[in-house]
C-alpha positions as CSV (number, residue, x, y, z in Angstrom):
1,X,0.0,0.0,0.0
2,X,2.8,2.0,1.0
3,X,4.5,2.1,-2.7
4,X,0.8,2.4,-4.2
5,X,0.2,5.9,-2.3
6,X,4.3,6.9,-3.4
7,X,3.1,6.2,-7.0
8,X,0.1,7.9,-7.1
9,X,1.6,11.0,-5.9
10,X,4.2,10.7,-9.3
11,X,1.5,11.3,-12.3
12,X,4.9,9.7,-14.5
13,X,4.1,6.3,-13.0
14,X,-0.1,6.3,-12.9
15,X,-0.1,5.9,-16.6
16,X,0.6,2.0,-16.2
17,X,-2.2,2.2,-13.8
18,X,-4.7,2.4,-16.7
19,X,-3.4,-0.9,-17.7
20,X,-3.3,-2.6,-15.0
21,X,-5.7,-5.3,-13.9
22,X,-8.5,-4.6,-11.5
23,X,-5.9,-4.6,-8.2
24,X,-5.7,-0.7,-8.8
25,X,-9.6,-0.4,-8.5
26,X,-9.4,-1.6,-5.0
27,X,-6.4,0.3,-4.1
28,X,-8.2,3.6,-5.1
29,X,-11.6,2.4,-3.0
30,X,-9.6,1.5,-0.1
31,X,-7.9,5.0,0.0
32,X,-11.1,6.6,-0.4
33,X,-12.4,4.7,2.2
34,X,-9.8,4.6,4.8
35,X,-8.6,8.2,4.2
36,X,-11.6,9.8,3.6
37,X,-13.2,8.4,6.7
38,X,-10.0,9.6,8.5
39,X,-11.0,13.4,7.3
40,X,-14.5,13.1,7.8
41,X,-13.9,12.1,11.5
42,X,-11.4,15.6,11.9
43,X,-14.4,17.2,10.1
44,X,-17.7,16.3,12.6
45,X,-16.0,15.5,16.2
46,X,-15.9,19.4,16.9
47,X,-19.5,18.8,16.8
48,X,-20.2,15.6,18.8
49,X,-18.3,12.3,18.6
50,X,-21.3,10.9,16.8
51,X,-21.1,13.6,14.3
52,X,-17.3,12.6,13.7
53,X,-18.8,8.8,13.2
54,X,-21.6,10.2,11.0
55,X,-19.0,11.8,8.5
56,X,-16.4,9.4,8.7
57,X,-19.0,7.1,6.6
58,X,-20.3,9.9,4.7
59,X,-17.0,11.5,3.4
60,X,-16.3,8.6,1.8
61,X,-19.2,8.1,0.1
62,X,-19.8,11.5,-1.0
63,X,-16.6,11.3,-2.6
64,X,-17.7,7.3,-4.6
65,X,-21.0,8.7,-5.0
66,X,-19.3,11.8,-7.6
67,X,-16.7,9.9,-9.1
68,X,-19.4,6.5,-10.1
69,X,-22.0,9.0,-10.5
70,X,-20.1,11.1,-13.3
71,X,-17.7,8.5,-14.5
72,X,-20.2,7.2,-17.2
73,X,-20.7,10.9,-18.7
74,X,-16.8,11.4,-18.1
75,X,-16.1,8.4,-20.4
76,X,-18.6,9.5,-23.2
77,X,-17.4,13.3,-23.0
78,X,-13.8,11.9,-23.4
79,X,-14.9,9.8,-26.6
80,X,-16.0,13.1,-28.0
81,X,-13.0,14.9,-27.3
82,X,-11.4,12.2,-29.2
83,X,-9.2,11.2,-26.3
84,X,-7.3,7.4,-26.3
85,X,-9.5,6.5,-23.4
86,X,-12.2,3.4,-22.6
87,X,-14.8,3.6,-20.2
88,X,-12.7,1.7,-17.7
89,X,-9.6,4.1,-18.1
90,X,-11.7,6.8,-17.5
91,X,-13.6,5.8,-14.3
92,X,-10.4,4.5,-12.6
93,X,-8.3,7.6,-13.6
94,X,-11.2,9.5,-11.7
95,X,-11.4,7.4,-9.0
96,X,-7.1,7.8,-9.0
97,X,-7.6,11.8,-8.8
98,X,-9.8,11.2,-6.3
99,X,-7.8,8.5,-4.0
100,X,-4.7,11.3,-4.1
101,X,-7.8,13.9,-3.2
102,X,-8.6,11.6,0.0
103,X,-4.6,10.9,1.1
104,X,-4.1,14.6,1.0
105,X,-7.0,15.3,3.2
106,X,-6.1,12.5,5.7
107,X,-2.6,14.3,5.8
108,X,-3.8,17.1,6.5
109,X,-5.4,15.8,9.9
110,X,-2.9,16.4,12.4
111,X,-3.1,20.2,11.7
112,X,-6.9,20.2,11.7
113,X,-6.7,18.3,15.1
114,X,-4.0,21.3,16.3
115,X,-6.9,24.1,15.3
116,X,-10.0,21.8,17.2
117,X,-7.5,22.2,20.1
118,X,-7.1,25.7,20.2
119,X,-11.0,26.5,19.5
120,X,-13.4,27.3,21.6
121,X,-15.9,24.5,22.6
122,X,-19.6,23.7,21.4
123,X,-20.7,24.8,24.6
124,X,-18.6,27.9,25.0
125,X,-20.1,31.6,24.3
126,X,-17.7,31.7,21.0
127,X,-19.1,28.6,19.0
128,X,-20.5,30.5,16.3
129,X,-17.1,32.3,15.2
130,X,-15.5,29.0,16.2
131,X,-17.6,27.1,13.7
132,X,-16.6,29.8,10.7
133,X,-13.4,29.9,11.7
134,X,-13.3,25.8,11.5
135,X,-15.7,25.7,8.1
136,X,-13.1,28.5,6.6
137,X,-10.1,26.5,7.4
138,X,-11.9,22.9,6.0
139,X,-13.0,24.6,3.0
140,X,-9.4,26.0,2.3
141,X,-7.4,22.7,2.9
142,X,-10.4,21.0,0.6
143,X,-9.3,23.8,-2.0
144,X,-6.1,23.2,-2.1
145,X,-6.0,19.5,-2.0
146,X,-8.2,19.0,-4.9
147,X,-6.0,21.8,-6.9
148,X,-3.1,19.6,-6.0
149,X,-5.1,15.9,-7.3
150,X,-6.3,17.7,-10.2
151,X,-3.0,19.2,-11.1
152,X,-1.7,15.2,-10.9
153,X,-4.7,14.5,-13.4
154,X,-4.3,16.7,-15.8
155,X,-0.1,15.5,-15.8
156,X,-1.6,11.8,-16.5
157,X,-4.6,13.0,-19.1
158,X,-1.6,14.7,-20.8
159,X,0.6,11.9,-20.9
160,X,-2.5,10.2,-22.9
161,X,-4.0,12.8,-24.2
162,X,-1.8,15.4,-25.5
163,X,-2.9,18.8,-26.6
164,X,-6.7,17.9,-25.8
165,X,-5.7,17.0,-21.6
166,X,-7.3,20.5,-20.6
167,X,-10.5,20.6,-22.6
168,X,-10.9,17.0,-21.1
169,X,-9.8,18.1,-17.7
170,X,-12.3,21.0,-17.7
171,X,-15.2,19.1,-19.0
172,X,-14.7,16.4,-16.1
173,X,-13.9,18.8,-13.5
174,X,-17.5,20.7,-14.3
175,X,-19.2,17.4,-14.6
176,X,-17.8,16.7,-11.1
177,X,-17.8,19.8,-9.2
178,X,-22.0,19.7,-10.7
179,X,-22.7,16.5,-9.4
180,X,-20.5,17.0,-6.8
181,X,-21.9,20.3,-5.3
182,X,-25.7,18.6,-5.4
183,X,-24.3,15.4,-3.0
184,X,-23.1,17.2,-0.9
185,X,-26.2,19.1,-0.6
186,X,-28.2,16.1,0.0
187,X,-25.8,14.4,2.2
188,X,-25.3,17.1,4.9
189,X,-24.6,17.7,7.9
190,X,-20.6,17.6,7.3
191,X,-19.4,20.4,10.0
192,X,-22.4,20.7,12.1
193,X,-24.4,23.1,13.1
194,X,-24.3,24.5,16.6
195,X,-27.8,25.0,17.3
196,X,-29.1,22.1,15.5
197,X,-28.9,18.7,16.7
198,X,-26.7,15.8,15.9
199,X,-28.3,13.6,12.5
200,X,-26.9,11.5,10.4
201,X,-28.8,13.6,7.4
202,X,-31.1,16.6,7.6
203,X,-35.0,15.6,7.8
204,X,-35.7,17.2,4.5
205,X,-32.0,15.8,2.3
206,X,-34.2,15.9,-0.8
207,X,-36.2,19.2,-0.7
208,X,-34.4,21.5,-2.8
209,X,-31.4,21.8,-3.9
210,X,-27.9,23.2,-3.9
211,X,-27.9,25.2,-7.0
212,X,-31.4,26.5,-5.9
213,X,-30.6,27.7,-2.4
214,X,-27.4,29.5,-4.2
215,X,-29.8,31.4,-6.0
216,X,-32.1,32.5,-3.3
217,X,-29.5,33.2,-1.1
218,X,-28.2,35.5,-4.1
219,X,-31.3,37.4,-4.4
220,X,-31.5,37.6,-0.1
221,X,-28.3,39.7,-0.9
222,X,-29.0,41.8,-3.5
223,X,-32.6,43.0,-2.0
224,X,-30.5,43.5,1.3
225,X,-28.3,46.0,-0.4
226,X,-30.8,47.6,-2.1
């Protein structure tokens, strides 16, 4: 496992992963798996223990749930582009981007741990700034880590690709971030909120939408400033 993580973070080496037999497919779920889960804990135990266990089997699954969910489109989209690529390659060099996406975010635990630490606690008189301080830092390390697995994607689509790596790279990365965005909608609570109570998902996961509570809260802020 240890040599599979060294050569996912070299994008020279993952191109023999698309021919590979099926042993890389597990290697990518069990990262997702094991290192999302480690994340999701850092992510919900500010909020309750149980939250922590919640999103440690959440994470991971928001995470299968986008890559399955948009692999099928991913692989059609890349036929289109004319890129060298099977259905097969395709969903496991998603699933790849997002495995290095996962062992990032596990490494990044210790220094989430060190911030929990230093915050005030859920029953302290400071939770709410606590809890945007804690959701700015997540949001940031999330940021960057998926800069960082998408920069190693777009090394491997180029290897195969060539000139067409970023048109392909873009069109996934919408497809994803689309799909992606509404999951995680329907999947929450992630952080937690301080003044509602511990749940594995809201009562309501299905009512609305992601895209659609953007848009009102867009029109909540321009009536404000008018």
């Amino acid at each position: 496992m240890e040599s599979d993580i060294r050569e996912l973070c070299q994008a020279r080496k993952l191109r023999g992963w698309l021919q590979a037999d099926s042993g890389k497919f597990s290697v990518c779920l069990l990262l997702i798996a094991a290192c999302g889960g480690l994340y999701g804990i850092s992510l919900g135990i500010w909020r309750a223990p149980l939250q922590a266990l919640f999103v440690a089997v959440k994470f991971p699954l928001l995470l299968l749930l986008t890559a399955f969910g948009t692999a099928l489109i991913n692989g059609m989209l890349a036929q289109l582009l004319h890129a060298p690529m099977h259905f097969r390659q395709s969903l496991l060099a998603v699933l790849m981007s997002f495995a290095l996406l996962a062992v990032l975010l596990a490494s990044f635990t210790p220094l989430i741990g060190f911030l929990l630490w230093h915050l005030p606690p859920m029953s302290s008189s400071g939770q709410e700034d606590a809890h945007r301080i804690f959701l700015l830092a997540n949001v940031s390390v999330i940021a960057f880590s998926g800069t960082l697995a998408n920069l190693q994607l777009y090394h491997l689509l180029k290897q195969i690709c060539g000139v067409s790596a970023g048109r392909i790279l873009l069109v996934w990365l919408g497809m994803n971030l689309f799909l992606g965005a509404q999951l995680s909608w329907n999947l929450r609570p992630f952080f937690g909120t301080p003044n509602l109570p511990v749940t594995f998902l809201r009562e309501d996961p299905f009512n609305g939408s992601f895209y659609e509570t953007v848009f009102k809260f867009t029109q909540r802020s321009v009536r404000n400033e008018r």
